[in-house]
C-alpha positions as CSV (number, residue, x, y, z in Angstrom):
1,X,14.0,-25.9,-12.7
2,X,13.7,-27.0,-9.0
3,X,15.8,-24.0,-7.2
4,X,15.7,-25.7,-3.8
5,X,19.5,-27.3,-2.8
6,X,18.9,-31.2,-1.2
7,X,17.2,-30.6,2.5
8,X,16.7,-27.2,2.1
9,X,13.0,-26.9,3.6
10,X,10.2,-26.3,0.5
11,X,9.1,-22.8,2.9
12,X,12.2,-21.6,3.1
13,X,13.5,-21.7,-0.6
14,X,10.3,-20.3,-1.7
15,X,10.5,-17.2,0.4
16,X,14.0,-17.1,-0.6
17,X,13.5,-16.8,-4.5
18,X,11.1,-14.1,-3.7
19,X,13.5,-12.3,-2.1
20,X,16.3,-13.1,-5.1
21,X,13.6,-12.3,-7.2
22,X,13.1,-8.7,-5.8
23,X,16.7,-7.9,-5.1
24,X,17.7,-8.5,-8.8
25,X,16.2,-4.7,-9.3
26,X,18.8,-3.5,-6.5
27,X,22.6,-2.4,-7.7
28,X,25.2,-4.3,-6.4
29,X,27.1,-1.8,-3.7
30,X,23.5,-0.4,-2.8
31,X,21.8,-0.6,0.8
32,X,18.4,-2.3,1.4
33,X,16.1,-2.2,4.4
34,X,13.9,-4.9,5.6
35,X,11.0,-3.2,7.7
36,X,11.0,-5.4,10.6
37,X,8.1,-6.5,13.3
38,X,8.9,-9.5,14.5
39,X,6.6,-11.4,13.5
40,X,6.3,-14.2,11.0
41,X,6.0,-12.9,7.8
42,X,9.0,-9.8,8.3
43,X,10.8,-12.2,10.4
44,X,11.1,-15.0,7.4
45,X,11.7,-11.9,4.8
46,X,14.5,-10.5,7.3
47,X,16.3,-14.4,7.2
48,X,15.9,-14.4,3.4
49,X,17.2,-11.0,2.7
50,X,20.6,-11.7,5.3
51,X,21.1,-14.7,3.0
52,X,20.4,-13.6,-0.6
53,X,21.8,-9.7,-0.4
54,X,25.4,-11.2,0.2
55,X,25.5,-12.8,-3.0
56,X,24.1,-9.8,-4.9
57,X,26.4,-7.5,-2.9
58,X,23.7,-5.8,-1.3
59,X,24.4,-4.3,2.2
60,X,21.0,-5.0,4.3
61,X,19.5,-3.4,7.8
62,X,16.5,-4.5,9.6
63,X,14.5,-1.3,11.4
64,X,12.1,-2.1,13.6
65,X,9.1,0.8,14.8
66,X,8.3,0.5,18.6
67,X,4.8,2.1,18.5
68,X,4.3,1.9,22.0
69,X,1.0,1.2,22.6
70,X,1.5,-1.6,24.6
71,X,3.4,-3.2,27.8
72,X,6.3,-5.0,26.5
73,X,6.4,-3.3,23.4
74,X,10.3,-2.1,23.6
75,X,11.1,-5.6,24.7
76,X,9.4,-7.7,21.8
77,X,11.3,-5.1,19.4
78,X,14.5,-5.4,21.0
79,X,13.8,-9.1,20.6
80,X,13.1,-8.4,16.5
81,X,16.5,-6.6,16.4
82,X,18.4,-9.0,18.1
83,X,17.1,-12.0,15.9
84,X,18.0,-9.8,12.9
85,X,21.6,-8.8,14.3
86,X,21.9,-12.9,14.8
87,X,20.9,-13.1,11.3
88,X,23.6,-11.3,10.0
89,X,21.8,-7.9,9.5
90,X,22.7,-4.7,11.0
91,X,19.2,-3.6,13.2
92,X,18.0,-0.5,14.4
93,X,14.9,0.1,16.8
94,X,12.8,3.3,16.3
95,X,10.6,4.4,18.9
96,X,7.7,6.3,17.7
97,X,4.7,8.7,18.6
98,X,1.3,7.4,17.6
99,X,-1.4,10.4,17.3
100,X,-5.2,9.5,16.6
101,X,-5.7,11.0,13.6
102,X,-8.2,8.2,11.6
103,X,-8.2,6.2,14.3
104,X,-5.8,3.9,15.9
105,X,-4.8,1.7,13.1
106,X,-4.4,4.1,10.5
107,X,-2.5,6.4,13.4
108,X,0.0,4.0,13.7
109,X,0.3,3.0,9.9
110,X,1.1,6.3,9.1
111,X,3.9,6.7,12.1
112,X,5.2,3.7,11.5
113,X,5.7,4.4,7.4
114,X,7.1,7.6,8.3
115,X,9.4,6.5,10.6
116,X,10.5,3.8,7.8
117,X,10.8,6.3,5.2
118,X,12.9,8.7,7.4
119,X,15.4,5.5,8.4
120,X,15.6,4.6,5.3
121,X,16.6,8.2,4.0
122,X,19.2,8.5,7.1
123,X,20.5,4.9,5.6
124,X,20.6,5.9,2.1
125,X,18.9,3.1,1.5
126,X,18.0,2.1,-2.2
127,X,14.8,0.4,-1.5
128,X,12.6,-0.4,1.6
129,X,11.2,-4.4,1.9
130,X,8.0,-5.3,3.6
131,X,6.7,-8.3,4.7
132,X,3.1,-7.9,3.2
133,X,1.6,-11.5,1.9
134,X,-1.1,-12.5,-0.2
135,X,-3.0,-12.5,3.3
136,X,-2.3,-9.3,3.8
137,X,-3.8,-8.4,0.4
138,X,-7.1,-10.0,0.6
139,X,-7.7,-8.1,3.7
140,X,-7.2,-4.5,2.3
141,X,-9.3,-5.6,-0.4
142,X,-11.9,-6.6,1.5
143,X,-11.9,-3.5,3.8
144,X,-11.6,-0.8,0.8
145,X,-14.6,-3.2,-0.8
146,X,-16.7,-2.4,2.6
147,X,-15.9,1.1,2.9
148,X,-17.5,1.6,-0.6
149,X,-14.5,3.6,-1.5
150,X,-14.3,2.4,-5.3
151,X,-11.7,1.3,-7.4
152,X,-8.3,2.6,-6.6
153,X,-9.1,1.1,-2.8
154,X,-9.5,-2.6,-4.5
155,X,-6.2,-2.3,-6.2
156,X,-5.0,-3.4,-2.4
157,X,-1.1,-3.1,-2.5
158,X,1.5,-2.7,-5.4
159,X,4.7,-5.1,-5.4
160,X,6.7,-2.1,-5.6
161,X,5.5,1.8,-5.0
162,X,7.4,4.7,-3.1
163,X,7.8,5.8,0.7
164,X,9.0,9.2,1.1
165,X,10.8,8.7,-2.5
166,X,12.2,5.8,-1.9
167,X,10.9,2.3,-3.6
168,X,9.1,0.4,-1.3
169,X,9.1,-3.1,-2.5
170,X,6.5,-6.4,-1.1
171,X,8.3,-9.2,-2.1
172,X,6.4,-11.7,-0.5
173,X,2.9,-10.3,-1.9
174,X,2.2,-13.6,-3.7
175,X,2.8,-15.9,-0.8
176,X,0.7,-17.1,2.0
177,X,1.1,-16.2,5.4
178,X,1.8,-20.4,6.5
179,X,4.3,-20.5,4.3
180,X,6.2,-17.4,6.1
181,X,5.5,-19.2,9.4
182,X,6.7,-22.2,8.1
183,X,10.2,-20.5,7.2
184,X,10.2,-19.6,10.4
185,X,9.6,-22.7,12.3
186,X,12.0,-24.3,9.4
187,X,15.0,-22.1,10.1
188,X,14.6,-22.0,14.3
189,X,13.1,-18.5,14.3
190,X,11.0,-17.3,16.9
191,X,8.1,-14.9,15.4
192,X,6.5,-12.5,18.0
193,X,2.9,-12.5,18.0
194,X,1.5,-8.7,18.3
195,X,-1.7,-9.1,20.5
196,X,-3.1,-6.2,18.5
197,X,-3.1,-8.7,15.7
198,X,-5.8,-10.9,17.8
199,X,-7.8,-7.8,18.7
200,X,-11.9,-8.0,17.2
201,X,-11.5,-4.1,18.3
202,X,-9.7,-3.9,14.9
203,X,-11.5,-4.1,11.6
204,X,-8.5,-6.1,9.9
205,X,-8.6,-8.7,12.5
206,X,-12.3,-8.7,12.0
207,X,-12.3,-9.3,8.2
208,X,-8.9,-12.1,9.2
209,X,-10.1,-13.7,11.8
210,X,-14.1,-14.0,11.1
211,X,-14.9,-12.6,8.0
212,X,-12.2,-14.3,5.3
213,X,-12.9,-17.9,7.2
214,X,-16.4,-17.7,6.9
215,X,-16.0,-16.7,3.0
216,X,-13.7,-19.7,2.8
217,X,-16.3,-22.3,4.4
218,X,-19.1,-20.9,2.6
219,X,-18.2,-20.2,-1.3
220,X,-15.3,-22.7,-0.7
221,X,-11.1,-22.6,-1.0
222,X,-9.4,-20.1,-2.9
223,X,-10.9,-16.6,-1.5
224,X,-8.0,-14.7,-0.8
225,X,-6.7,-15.6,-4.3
226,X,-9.5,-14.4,-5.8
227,X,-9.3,-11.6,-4.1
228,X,-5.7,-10.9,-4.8
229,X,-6.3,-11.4,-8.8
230,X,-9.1,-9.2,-8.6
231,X,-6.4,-6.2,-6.7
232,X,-3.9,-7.4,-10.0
233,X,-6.9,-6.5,-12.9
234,X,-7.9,-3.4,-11.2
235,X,-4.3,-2.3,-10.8
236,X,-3.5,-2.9,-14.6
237,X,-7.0,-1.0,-15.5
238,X,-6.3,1.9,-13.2
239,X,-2.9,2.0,-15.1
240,X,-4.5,2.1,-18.9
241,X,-6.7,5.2,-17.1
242,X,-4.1,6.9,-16.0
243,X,-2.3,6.4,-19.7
244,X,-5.6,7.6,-21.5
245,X,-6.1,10.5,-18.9
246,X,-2.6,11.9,-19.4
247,X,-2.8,11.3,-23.3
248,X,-6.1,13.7,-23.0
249,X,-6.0,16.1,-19.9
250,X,-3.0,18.6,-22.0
251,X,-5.8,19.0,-25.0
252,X,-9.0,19.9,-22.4
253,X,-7.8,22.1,-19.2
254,X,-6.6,25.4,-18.9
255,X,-5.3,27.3,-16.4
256,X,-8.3,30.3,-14.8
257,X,-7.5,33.3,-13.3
258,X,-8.9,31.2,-9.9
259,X,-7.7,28.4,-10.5
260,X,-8.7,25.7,-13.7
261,X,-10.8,25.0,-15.9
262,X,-12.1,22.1,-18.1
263,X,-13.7,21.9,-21.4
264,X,-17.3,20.5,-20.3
265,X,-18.0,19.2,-24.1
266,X,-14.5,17.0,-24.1
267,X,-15.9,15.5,-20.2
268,X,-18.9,15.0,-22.1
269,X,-17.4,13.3,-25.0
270,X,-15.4,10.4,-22.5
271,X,-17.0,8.0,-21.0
272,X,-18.5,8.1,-17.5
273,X,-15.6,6.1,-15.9
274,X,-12.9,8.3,-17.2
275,X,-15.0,11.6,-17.2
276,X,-15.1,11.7,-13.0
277,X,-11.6,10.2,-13.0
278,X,-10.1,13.4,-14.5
279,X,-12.7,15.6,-12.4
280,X,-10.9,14.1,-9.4
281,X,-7.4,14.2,-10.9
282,X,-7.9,17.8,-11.6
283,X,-9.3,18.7,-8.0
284,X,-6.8,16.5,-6.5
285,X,-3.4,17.7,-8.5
286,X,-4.8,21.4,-7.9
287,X,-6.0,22.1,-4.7
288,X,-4.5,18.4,-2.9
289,X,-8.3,17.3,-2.1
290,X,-9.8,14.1,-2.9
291,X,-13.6,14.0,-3.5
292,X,-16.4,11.4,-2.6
293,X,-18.2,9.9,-5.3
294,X,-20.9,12.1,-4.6
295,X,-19.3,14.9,-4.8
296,X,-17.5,13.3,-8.1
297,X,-21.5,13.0,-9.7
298,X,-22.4,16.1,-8.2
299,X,-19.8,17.8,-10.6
300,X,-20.3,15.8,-13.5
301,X,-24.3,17.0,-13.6
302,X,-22.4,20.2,-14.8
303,X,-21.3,18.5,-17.3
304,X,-24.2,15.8,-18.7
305,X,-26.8,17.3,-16.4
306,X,-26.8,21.2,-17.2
307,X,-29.7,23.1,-16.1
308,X,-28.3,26.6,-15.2
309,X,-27.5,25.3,-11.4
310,X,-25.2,27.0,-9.0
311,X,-21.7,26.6,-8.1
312,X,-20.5,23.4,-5.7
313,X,-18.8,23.7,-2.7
314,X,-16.2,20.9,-2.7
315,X,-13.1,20.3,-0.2
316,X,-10.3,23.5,-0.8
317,X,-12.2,24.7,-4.0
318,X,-15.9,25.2,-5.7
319,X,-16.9,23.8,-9.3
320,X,-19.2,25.9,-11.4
321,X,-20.2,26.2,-15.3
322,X,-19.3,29.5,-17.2
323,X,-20.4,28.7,-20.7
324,X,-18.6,26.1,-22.0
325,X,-16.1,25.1,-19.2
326,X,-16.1,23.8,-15.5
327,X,-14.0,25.9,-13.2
328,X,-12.5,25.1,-9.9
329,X,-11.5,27.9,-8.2
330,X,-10.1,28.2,-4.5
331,X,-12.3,28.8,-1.8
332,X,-12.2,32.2,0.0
């Protein structure tokens, strides 16, 4: 059934039944909070939510993070508020401190999502809603496919995971970024363009504006689809993982007087692919350490590779073989 009402512009209505779509999940009476930028894609999710949450009896608030990195930066946000507050929506600006950990991009990223998790805490609000897009998607998976760093970095971004425990939801992580701009130009909104998002000092605006074109003209229309089906498939294998690792971690670790252990002929009974994902489940939920893949094949050759060699230094802990178990004890 066609759900767009007679004029009602093809953009609009589609962003909108995304939005419907996503606040069916939310309880009537609750607060939501639209994560707000200014530009296209929030902007268009902010219009949509000020509409729909009315009729579901939703109470909604725009925030919007001044990183303050550049001139003009509390201006353009005050801007994003007060196109929210003309919306309908109640709007908040939060100024933030950027550090450097990671860089500059993943600085702000992570000031930004605290910031967001805090005002959404402060609000009580009953889920967070971000403007990610398809677009959006393709990118992360084509950055975590050049950084090499395996599966669980192609997954890209869930429709709905957690920010400081509260559910983060991406209702627009199926659409395309010109059919957020169109909702804007359809409705008489005014996106802000973040310079930072034209920057080739940035890998993301790398891989958006140079390397996903060049894919496009080369192997032809329908990259960043692909690429978003194959973030989907990983994301429903990663879950089947998880579900066979929980059904078998109980039966093979125990707890050591440093730390754990693991019965090294049960990691040699699993299969490769689920034998390192419980080595780095195991150093991960016990010592709050992630390990390389090298490190990861490093401790598996005490398991399929045994030939009486030392203990492995690996972030917070050390792996070694004592008889028939791995051990990861602290370091110190």
């Amino acid at each position: 059934m066609d759900e767009r009402r007679p004029g009602l512009d093809p953009a609009v209505a589609e962003v909108r039944l995304a939005v419907r779509q996503t606040l069916a999940v939310v309880e009537p009476g609750a607060v939501v909070m639209v994560a707000l930028s200014g530009g296209a894609d929030s902007l268009a999710l902010a219009a949509a939510t000020a509409f729909e949450a009315p009729k579901r009896g939703v109470r909604a608030l725009a925030v919007t993070i001044d990183h303050g990195l550049q001139d003009g930066s509390a201006e353009a946000a005050s801007a994003a508020a007060a196109q929210a507050e003309a919306l309908g929506l109640e709007a908040r600006v939060v100024r933030v401190e950027v550090g450097t950990a990671g860089g500059p991009e993943a600085a702000a990223r992570q000031a930004r999502y605290d910031a967001l998790g805090e005002a959404a805490t402060a609000a009580g609000a009953a889920a967070i809603l971000t403007g990610h897009t398809l677009d959006d998607q393709a990118e992360t998976v084509l950055l975590g496919l050049a950084r090499g760093s395996g599966a669980t970095s192609l997954q890209g971004m869930a429709e709905a995971s957690t920010l400081l425990g509260v559910p983060l939801l991406r209702p627009l992580l199926a659409m395309r970024r010109t059919t957020t701009r169109a909702a804007c130009t359809a409705e008489g909104l005014e996106p802000w363009d973040d310079p930072h998002n034209s920057d080739p000092r940035f890998a993301r605006v790398r891989v958006r504006e140079t390397v996903l074109p060049v894919l496009e003209a080369e192997l032809g229309p329908g990259i960043a689809e692909a690429l978003a089906r194959t973030a989907a498939q990983l994301r429903e294998d990663a879950a089947a993982f998880d579900e066979m690792i929980d059904e078998t971690i109980e039966d093979i670790v125990e707890h050591a007087e440093a730390g754990i252990s693991v019965s090294a002929a049960a990691l040699a009974a699993n299969p490769a692919a689920l034998r390192n994902r419980i080595i780095r489940l195991v150093v991960a939920s016990e010592f709050h350490q992630s390990l390389t893949r090298a490190q990861t094949l490093e401790v598996a050759r005490l398991v399929t590779d045994w030939s009486g060699q030392g203990p492995i230094d690996l972030p917070g802990c050390r792996a070694r073989r004592i008889g028939g178990r791995i051990e990861f004890s602290a370091l110190g």
